[in-house]
C-alpha positions as CSV (number, residue, x, y, z in Angstrom):
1,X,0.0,0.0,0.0
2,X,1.8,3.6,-0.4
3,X,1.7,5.7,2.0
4,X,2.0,10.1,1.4
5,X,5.0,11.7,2.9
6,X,2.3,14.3,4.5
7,X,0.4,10.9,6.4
8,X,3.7,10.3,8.3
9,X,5.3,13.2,9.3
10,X,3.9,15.5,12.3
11,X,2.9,19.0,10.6
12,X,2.2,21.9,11.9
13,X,-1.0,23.9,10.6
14,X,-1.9,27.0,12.8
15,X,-3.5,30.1,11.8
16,X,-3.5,33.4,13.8
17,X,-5.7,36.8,13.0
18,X,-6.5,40.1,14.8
19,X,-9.7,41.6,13.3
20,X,-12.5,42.9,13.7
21,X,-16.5,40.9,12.9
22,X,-18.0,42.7,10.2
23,X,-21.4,41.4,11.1
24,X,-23.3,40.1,14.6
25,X,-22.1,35.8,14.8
26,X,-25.1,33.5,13.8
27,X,-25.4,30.2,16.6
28,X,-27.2,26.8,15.2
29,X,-27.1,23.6,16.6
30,X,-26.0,20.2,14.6
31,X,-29.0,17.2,14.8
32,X,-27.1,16.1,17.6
33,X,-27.5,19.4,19.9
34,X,-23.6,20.4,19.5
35,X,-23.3,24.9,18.8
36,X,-21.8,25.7,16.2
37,X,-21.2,29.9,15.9
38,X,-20.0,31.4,12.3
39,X,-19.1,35.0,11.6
40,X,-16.8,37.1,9.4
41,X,-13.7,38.7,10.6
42,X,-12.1,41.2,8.5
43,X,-8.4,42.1,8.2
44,X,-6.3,45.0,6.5
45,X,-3.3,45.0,5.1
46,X,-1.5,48.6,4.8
47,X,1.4,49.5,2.5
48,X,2.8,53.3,3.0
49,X,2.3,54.8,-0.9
50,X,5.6,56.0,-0.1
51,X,7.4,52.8,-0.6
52,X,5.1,51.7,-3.2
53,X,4.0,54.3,-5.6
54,X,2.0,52.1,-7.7
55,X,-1.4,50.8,-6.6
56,X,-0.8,47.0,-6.0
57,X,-3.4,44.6,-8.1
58,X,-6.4,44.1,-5.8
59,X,-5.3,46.7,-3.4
60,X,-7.5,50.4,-2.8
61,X,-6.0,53.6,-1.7
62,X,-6.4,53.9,2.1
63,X,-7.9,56.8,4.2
64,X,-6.4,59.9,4.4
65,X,-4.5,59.1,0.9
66,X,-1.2,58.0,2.4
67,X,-1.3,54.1,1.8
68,X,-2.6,51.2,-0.4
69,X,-4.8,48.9,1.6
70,X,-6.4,45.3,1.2
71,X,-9.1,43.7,3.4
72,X,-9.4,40.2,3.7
73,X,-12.8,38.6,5.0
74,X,-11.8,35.3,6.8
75,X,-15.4,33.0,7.6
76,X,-14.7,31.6,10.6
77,X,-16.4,28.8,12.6
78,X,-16.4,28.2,16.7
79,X,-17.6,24.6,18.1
80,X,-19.4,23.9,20.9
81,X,-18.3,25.9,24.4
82,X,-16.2,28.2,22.4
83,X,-19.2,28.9,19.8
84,X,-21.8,29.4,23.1
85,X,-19.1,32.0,24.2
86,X,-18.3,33.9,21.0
87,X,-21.8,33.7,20.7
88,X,-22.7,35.6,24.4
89,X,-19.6,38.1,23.7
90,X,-19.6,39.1,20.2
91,X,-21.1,41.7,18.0
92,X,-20.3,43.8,14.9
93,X,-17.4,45.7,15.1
94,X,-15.6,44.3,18.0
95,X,-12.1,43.0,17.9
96,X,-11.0,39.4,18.2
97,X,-8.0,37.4,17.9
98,X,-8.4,34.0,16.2
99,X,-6.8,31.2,16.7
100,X,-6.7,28.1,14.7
101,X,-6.6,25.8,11.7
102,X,-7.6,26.1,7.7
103,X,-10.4,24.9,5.8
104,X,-11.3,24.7,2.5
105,X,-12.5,22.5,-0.5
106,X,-10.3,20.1,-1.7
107,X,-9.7,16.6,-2.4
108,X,-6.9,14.0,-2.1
109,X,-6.2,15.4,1.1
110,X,-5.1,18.9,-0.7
111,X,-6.3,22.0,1.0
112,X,-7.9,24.5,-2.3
113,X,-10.2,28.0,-1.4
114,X,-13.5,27.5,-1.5
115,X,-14.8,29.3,-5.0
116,X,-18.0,30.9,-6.0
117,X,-19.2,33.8,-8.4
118,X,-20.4,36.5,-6.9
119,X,-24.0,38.6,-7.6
120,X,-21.4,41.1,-10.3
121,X,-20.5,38.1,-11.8
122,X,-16.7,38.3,-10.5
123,X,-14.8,35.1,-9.1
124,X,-14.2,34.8,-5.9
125,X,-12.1,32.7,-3.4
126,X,-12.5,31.9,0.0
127,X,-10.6,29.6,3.0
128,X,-12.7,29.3,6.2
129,X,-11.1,29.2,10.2
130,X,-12.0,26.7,12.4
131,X,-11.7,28.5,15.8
132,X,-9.5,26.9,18.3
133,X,-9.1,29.6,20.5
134,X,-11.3,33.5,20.1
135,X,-9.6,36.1,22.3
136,X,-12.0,38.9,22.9
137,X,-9.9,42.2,22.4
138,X,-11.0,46.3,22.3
139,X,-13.9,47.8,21.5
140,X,-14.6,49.1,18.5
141,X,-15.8,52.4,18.5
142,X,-19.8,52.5,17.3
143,X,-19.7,48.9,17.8
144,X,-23.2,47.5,18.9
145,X,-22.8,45.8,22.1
146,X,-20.6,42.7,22.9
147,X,-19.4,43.0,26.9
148,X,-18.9,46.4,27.3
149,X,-18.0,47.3,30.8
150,X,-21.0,48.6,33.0
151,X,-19.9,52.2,33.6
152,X,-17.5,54.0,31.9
153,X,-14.6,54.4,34.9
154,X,-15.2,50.3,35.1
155,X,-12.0,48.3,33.7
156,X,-13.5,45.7,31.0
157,X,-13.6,42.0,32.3
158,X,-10.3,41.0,30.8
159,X,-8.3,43.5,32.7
160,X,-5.8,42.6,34.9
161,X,-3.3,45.6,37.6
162,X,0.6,45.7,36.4
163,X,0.8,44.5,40.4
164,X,-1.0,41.4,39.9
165,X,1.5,40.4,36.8
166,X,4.0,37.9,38.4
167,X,6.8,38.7,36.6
């Protein structure tokens, strides 16, 4: 029987974002009662215009004029306690750090973007997160909800005193 190289050798497949959900998360739950939360997190590249004079392909001029920038939507997907939490916490606009693996279609074990045509007509080409681990981060100014702290002198939940950092 052959074997792939890739089916015997330990491989590391992590991937990390900071940004912010572009619209409120949706929960369902599988046949078999398990949450599943998915939303859209969008990232921005920046590229000063004075290093690159020329618009890059796919790329916009930025606010202000100064730089070239690209947003990326990443879909991404939270199971069970993590997708109950992301779920509670979350709304449009707020910040988040995502931690985990890639999806997409494929075959043959081969990991390919997902593809479909959008209402313009234009290709497009997604990969989809599978949430390992969803850091809740700042608050997004104007952003509709998510766990704001309860008065505005309050530190937010995550906060933690320079004195209580052991090192």
């Amino acid at each position: 029987m052959c074997r792939s190289s890739w089916e015997t050798v330990p491989v590391l497949h992590k991937v990390i974002i900071i940004g912010n959900l572009i619209r409120d998360p949706e929960m369902r739950f599988t046949p078999g009662g398990t949450a599943v939360t998915n939303f859209t997190v969008a990232t921005t590249n920046k590229i000063a215009k004075s290093r690159t004079p020329e618009c890059p392909d796919g790329w916009k001029e930025g606010y202000g004029g100064s730089t070239w920038e690209q947003t990326i939507f990443w879909g991404v997907t939270a199971w069970k306690g993590l997708a109950e939490s992301v779920n509670e916490h979350l709304a449009k606009g707020r910040q988040v750090y995502i931690e985990g693996t890639m999806s997409g279609a494929g075959d043959s074990g081969r990991l390919a973007p997902r593809i479909w045509t959008g209402n313009d007509g234009t290709a497009h080409a997604s990969f989809e997160i599978t949430a390992r681990e969803v850091k809740f981060l700042g608050h997004r100014e104007g952003g509709g909800g998510g766990d704001a702290p309860e008065s505005p002198d309050a530190p937010p939940p995550d906060f933690v005193e320079d004195n209580e950092i052991p090192f």
